[in-house]
C-alpha positions in Angstrom: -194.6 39.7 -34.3 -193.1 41.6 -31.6 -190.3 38.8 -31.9 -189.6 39.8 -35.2 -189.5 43.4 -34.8 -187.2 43.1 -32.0 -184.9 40.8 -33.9 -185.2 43.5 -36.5 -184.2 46.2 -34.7 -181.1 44.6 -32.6 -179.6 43.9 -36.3 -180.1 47.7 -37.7 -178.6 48.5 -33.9 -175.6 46.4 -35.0 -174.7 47.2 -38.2 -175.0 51.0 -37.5 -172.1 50.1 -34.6 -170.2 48.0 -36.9 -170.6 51.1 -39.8 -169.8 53.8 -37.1 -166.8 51.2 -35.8 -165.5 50.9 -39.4 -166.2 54.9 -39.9 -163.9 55.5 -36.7 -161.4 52.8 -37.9 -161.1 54.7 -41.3 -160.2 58.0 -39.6 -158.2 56.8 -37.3 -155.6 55.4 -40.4 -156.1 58.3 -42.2 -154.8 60.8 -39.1 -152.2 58.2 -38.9 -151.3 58.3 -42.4 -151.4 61.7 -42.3 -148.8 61.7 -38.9 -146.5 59.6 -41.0 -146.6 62.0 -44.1 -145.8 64.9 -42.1 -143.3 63.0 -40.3 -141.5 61.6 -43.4 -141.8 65.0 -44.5 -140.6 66.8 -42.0 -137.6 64.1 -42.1 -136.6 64.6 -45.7 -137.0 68.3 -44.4 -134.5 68.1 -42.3 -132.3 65.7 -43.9 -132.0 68.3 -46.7 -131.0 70.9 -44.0 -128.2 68.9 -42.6 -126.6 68.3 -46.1 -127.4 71.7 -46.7 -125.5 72.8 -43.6 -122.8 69.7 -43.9 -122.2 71.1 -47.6 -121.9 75.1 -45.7 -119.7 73.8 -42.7 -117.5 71.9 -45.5 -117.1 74.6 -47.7 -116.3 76.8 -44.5 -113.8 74.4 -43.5 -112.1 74.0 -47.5 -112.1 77.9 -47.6 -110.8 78.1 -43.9 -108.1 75.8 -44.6 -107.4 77.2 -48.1 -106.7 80.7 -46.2 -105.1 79.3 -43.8 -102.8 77.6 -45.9 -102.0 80.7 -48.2 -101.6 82.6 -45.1 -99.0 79.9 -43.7 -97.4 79.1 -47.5 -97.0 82.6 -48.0 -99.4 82.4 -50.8 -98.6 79.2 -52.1 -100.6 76.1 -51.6 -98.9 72.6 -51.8 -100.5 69.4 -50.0 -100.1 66.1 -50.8 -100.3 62.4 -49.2 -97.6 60.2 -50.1 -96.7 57.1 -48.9 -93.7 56.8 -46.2 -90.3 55.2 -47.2 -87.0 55.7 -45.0 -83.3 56.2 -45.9 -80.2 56.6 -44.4 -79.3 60.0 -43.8 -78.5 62.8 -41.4 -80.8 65.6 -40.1 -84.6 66.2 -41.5 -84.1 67.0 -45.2 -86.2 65.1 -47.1 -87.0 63.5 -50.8 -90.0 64.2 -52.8 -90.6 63.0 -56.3 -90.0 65.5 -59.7 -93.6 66.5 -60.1 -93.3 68.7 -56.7 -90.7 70.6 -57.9 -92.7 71.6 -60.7 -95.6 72.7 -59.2 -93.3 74.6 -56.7 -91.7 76.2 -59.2 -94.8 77.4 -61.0 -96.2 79.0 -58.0 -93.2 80.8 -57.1 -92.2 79.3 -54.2 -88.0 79.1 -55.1 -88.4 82.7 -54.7 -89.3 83.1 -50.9 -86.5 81.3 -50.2 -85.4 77.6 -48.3 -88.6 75.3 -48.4 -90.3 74.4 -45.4 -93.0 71.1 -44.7 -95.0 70.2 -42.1 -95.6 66.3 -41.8 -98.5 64.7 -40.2 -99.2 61.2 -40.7 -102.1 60.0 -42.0 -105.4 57.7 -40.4 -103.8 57.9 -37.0 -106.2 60.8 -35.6 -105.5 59.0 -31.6 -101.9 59.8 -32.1 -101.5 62.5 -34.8 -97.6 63.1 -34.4 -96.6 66.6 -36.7 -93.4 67.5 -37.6 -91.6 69.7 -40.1 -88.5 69.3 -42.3 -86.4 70.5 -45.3 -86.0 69.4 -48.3 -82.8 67.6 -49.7 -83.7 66.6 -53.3 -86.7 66.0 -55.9 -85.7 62.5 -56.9 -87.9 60.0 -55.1 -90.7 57.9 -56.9 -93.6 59.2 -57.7 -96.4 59.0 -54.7 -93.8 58.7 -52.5 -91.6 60.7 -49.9 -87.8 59.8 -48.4 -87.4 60.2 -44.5 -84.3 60.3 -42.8 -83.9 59.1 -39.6 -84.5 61.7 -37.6 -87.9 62.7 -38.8 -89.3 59.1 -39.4 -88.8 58.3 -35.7 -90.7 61.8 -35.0 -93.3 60.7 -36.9 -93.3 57.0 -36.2 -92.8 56.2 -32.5 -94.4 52.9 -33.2 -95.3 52.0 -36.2 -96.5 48.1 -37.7 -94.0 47.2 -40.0 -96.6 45.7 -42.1 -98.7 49.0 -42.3 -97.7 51.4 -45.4 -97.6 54.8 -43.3 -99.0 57.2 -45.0 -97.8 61.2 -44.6 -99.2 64.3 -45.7 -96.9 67.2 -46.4 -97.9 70.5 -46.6 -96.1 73.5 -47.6 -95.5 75.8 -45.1 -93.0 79.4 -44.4 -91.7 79.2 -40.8 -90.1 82.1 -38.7 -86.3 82.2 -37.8 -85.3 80.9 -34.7 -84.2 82.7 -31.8 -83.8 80.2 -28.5 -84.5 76.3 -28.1 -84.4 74.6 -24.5 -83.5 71.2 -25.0 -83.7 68.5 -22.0 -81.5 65.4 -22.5 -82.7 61.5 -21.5 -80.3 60.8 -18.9 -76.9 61.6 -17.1 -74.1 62.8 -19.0 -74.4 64.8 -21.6 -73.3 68.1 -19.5 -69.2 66.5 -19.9 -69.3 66.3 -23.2 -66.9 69.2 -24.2 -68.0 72.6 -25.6 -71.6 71.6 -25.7 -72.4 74.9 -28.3 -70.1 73.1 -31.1 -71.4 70.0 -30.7 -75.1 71.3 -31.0 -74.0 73.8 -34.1 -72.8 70.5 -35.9 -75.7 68.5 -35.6 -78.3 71.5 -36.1 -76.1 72.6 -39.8 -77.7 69.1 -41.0 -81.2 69.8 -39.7 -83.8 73.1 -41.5 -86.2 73.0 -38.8 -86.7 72.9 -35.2 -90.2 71.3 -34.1 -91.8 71.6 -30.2 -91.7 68.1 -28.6 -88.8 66.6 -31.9 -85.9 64.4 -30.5 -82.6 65.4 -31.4 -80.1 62.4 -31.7 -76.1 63.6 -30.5 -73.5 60.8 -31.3 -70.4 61.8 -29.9 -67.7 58.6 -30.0 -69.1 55.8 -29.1 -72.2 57.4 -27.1 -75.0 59.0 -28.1 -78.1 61.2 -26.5 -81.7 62.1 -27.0 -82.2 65.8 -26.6 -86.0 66.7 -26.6 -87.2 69.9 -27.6 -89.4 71.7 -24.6 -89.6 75.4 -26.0 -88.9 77.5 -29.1 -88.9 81.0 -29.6 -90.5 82.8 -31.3 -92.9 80.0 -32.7 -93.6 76.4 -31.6 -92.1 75.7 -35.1 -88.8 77.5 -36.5 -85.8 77.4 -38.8 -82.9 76.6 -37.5 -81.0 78.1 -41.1 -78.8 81.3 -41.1 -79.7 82.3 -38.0 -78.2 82.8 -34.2 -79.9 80.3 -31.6 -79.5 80.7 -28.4 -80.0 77.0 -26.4 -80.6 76.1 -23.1 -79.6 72.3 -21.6 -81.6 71.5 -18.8 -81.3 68.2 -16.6 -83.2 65.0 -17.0 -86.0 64.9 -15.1 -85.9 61.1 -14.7 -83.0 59.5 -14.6 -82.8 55.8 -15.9 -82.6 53.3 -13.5 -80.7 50.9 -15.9 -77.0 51.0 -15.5 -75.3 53.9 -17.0 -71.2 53.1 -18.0 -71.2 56.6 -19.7 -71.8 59.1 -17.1 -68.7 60.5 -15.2 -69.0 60.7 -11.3 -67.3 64.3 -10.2 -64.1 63.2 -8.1 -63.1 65.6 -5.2 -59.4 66.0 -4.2 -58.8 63.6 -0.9 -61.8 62.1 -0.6 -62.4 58.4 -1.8 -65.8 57.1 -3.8 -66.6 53.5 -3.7 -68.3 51.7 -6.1 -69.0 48.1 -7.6 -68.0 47.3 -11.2 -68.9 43.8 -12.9 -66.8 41.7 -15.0 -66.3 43.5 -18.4 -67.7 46.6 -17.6 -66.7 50.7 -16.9 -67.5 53.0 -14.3 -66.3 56.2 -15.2 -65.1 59.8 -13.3 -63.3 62.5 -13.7 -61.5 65.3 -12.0 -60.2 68.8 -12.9 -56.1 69.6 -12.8 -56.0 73.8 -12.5 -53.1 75.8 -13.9 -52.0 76.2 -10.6 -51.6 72.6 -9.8 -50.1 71.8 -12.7 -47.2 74.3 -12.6 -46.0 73.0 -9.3 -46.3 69.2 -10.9 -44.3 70.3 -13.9 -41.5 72.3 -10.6 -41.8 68.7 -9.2 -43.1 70.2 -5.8 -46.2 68.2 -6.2 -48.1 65.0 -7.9 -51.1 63.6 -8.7 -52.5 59.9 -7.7 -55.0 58.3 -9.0 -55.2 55.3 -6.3 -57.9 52.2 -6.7 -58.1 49.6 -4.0 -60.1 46.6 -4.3 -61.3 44.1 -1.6 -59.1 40.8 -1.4 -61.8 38.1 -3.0 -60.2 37.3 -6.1 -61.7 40.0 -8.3 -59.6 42.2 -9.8 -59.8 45.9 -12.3 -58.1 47.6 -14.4 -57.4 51.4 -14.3 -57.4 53.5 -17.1 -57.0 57.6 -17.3 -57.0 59.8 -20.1 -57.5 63.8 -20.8 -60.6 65.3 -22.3 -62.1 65.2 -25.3 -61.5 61.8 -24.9 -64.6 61.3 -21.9 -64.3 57.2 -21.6 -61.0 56.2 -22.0 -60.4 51.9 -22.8 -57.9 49.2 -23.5 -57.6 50.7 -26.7 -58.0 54.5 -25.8 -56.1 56.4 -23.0 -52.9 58.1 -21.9 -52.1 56.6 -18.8 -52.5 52.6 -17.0 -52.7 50.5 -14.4 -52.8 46.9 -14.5 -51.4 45.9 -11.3 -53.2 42.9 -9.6 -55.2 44.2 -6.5 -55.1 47.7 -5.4 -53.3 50.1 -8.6 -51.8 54.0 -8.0 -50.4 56.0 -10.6 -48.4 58.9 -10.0 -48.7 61.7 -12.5 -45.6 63.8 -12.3 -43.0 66.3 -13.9 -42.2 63.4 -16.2 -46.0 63.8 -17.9 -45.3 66.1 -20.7 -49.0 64.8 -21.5 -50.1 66.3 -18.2 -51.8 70.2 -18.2 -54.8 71.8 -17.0 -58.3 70.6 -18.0 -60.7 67.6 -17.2 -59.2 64.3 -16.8 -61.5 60.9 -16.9 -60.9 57.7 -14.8 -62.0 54.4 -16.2 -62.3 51.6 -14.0 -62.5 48.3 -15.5 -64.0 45.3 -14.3 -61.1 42.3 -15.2 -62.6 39.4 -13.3 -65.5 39.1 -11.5 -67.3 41.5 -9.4 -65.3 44.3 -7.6 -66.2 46.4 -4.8 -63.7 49.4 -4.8 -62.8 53.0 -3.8 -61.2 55.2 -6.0 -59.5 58.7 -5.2 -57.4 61.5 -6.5 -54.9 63.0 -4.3 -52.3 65.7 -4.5 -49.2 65.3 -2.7 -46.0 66.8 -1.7 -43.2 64.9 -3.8 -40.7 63.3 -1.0 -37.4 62.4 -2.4 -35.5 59.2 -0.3 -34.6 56.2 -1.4 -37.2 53.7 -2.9 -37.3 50.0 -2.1 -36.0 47.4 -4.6 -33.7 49.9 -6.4 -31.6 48.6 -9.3 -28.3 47.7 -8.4 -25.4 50.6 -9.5 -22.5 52.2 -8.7 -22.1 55.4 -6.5 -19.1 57.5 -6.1 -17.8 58.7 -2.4 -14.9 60.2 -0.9 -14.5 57.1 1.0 -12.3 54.3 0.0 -14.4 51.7 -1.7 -14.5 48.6 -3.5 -17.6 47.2 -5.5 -18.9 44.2 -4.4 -18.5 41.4 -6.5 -21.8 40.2 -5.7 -24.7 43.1 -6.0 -22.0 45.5 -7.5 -22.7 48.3 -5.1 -19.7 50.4 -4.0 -18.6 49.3 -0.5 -16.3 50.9 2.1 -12.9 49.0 1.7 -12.3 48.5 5.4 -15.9 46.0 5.5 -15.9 44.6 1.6 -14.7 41.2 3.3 -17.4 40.9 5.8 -20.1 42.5 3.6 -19.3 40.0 0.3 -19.6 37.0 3.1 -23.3 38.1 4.0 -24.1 39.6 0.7 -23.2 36.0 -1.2 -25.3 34.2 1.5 -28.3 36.5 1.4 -28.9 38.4 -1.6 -28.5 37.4 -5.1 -29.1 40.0 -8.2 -31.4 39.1 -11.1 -29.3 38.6 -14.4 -31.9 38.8 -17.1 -30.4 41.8 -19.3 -31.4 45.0 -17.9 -32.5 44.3 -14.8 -29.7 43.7 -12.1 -32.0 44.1 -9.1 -30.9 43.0 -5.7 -33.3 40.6 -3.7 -33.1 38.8 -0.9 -32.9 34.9 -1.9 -35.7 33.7 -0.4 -37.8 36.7 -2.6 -35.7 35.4 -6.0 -38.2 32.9 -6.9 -41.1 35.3 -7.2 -39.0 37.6 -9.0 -39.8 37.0 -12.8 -39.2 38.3 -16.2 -41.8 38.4 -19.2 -40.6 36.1 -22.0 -42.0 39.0 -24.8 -41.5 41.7 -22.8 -38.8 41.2 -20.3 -41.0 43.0 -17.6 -40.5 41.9 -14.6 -43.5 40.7 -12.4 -44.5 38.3 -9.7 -45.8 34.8 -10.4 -49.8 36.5 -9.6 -48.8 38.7 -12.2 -48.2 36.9 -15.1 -51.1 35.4 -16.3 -52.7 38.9 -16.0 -49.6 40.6 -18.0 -50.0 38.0 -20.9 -54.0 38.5 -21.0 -53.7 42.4 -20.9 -50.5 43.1 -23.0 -49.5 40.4 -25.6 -52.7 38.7 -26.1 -53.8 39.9 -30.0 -56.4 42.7 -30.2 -58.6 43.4 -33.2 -59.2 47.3 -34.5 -61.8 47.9 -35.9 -59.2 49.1 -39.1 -58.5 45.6 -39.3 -55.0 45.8 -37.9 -54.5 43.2 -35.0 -51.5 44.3 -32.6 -51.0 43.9 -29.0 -52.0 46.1 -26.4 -49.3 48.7 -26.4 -48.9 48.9 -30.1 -52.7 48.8 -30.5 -53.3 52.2 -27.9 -50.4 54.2 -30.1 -52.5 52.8 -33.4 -55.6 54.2 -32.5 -54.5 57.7 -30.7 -52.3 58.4 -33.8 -52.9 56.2 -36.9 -56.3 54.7 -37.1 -58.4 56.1 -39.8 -61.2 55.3 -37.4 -60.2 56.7 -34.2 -62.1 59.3 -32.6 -60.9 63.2 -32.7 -62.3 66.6 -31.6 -63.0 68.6 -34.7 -60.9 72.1 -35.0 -63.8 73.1 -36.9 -66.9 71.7 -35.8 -65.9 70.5 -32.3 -67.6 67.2 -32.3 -65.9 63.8 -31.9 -65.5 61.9 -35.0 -63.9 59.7 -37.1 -60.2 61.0 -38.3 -60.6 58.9 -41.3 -57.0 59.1 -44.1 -54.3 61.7 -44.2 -55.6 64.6 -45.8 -55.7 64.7 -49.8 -54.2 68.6 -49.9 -50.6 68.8 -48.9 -51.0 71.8 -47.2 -53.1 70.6 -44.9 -51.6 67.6 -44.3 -48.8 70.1 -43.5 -51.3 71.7 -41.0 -51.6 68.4 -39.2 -55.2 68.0 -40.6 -56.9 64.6 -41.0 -59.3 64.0 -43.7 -62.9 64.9 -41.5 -60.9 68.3 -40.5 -59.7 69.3 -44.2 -63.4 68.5 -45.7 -65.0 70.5 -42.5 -62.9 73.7 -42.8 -63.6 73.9 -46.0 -66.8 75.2 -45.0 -67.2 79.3 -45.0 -67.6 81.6 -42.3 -68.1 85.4 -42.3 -64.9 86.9 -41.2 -65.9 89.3 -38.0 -63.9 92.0 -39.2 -64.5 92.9 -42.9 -67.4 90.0 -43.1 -66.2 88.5 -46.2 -66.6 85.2 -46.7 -63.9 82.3 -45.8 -62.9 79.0 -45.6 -62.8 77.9 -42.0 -59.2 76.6 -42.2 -57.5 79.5 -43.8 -59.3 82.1 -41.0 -56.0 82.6 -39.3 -54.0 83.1 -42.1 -56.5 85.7 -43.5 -56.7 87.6 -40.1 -53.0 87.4 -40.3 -52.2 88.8 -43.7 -55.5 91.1 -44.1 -56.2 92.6 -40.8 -52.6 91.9 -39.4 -54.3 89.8 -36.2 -52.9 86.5 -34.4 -55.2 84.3 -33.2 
């Protein structure tokens, strides 16, 4: 009985735990239920709040920017995202399709004057590259926009060829321009000539002016990268009808990669060496005052221009020419050397070429590597008698005979005796105009040029045919010798380089001028189509053509230029 009982009560003992165990089990999921609830809750809660805030910060931002652009548009807003295409062009004008023009035209914005963009390009937040432009016509395709040059290479400093860049332009009013520093990439750009025209030619193609662009300068066969450090008053400006002043400043690098176009500043007396490799320049120049030249042109004085090489078989060339011609060639230059070895060129009273300015000196490498000094020297002309002199008559007050041998004009008391030597040592060179006396045993390295009839030493021929009668190629199409070729291109080569009246950059002549009066003037084609650009006239301000400035000053405010 007790047995039983016990039994009993151990089971009502268990299933009150295993009710109290469920009981406990049963709260326990419903706190945690409840947890989850106000957890999920409280998470929809707040992902409603960050919408709601995302959809405030948005609409911020979309007002924010649509202020911003009305304030810089002037009122007008115009932003689009078209895809990139490039074509040939100068400055940073661009295309965009027809539909612009419209919707620029219905908000007004013809009236406020030249159009201004800024481009950005598009998915490339890591390297988000801005810059701004003009605009040069509405004719591209629709959903896209034309770059030239200048601003695709802003824009793109590396860029996939297979990726379609993508640009967004916005419109934008910028303020006028008052100063620009510009820092070029290397050596050389301070001897280009008249540095202000140069820089007013190439900024006339360009509307803008953006901090950190790249300017491109080509002037003859060189060309420079000018960067763009600072801009007043703005970090963006326009560059039209308005006065800039600009600042060059030096490289702060220089390239470590061989430079032919930089010119090495030559002082008077004192010698710079340098090595030049086969086919290759090194360049410098050297300033001829007023001063120096009027005692050249009295004949008191002249100027060298000496080069001497090492003896190892190498050998140069020398080449000199006046500025705005910086690098003179084969085909360009005003003055030559082509001896073999060591060269010297006298510039004298006999230069009518000759005046004050900056002079260049190329030295060419001919064969092989040369080692070298060069040096510019002015000297005290010496007059006595020069070695090798043609043979000619002289008259005296003394009784005298020519010799029947080297024809000079010998006392008649020692003709016999001096004929007797003279036919045993000396003999004189009959090739027509020549008649130079040498000693026999110097005759047989005394020879004359088969073309030219120069006369030369044997080491000298081969040199002489290479450099002056073998066939050279303009770029015209004309093939001519040397001589021949360097009158070509400094007078009649459509394609040789001048310096501008008008603009004062080097460029191509191109054909005679089409007006006959300015082909009267001495005008080539680039200068007739350049002057007839107009310019304020600085006394009564009305506008002119460039090329007839002078005669209006002349006949209007009776001034000579």
């Amino acid at each position: 009985m007790d047995f039983e009982l016990r039994s009993a009560k151990e089971k009502l003992e268990r299933e009150q735990r295993e009710r109290k165990q469920r009981a406990k089990l049963k709260l326990e999921r419903e706190k945690k239920s409840k947890e989850a609830a106000i957890k999920q809750r409280e998470a929809i809660e707040a992902a409603q709040r960050a919408r709601r805030l995302d959809a405030i910060e948005a609409q911020t931002k979309a007002d924010q920017h649509m202020q911003e652009s009305l304030v810089s548009g002037d009122g007008i807003v115009f932003e689009r995202v078209f895809q990139a295409v490039s074509f040939q062009g100068n400055g940073d004008k661009i295309k965009l399709p027809p539909s612009c023009f419209t919707e620029l035209s219905d908000q007004g914005a013809f009236d406020k004057g030249p159009l201004y963009f800024e481009l950005s390009v598009v998915g490339h937040s890591d390297n988000k590259k801005t810059t701004h432009s003009g605009v040069l016509e509405f004719t591209a395709e629709d959903g896209t926009v034309g770059l030239p040059p200048h601003v695709w290479s802003n824009l793109f400093s590396t860029h996939d060829p297979m990726d379609v860049p993508l640009v967004e332009i916005r419109y934008i009013r910028l303020p006028k321009g008052s100063y620009a520093k510009l820092q070029p990439d290397n050596l050389g750009f301070s001897d280009l000539p008249n540095h202000k025209a140069i820089l007013e030619t190439i900024l006339r193609q360009h509307a803008t002016l953006s901090l950190d662009d790249v300017l491109l300068v080509n002037y003859g066969q060189v060309s420079y990268k000018l960067q763009v450090l600072e801009l007043r008053p703005a970090t963006s400006i326009s560059v039209l009808e308005t006065d800039i002043e600009v600042d060059i400043v030096s490289p702060d690098i220089v390239s470590d990669q061989p430079n032919q176009h930089v010119l090495k500043l030559l002082q008077y007396g004192k010698s710079e060496s340098g090595t030049v490799e086969e086919g290759r320049y090194d360049y410098y120049k050297f300033v001829i005052d007023e001063a120096t030249v009027e005692k050249v042109m009295a004949g008191s004085v002249k100027v060298i221009v000496k080069v001497d090489v090492e003896k190892d078989g190498a050998d140069t060339d020398l080449y000199v020419s006046k500025h705005p011609v910086l690098f003179p060639s084969l085909h360009q230059h005003e003055w030559s050397s082509h001896d073999v070895g060591s060269k010297t060129l006298i510039l004298g009273s006999k230069e009518r070429a000759l005046n004050s300015g900056t002079y260049s000196i190329g030295v060419y490498g001919f064969k092989g590597t040369v080692k070298y000094q060069v040096s510019v020297l002015v000297q005290e002309s010496i007059d006595g008698a020069k070695v090798g002199e043609r043979a000619v008559s002289s008259s005296s007050d003394v009784d005298t005979v020519e010799c029947r041998n080297c024809k000079h004009s010998i006392p008649s008391r020692s003709i016999a005796l001096h004929e007797v030597y003279c036919s045993r040592h000396n003999v004189v060179c009959n090739h027509h105009g020549c008649g130079i006396v040498l000693r026999v045993e110097e005759a047989k390295n005394h020879l004359h040029c088969e073309k030219c009839g120069k006369a030369l030493q044997p080491t000298e021929m081969e040199k002489h045919l290479k450099v002056f009668h073998e066939p050279l190629t303009c770029g015209c199409g004309i093939v001519l010798e040397k001589e021949q070729m360097v009158q070509h291109q400094g007078r009649d080569c459509p394609l040789r380089l001048i310096a501008c009246r008008f603009c004062g950059d080097m460029v191509e002549a191109g054909n005679s001028a089409a007006d006959t009066r300015d082909r009267m003037r001495g005008m080539s084609e680039h200068e007739s189509n350049c002057g007839s650009r107009t310019a304020p006239c600085d006394s009564c301000g009305r506008s002119v053509m460039l090329k007839d400035m002078d005669i209006h000053q002349i006949a209007v405010h009776g001034k000579s230029s």
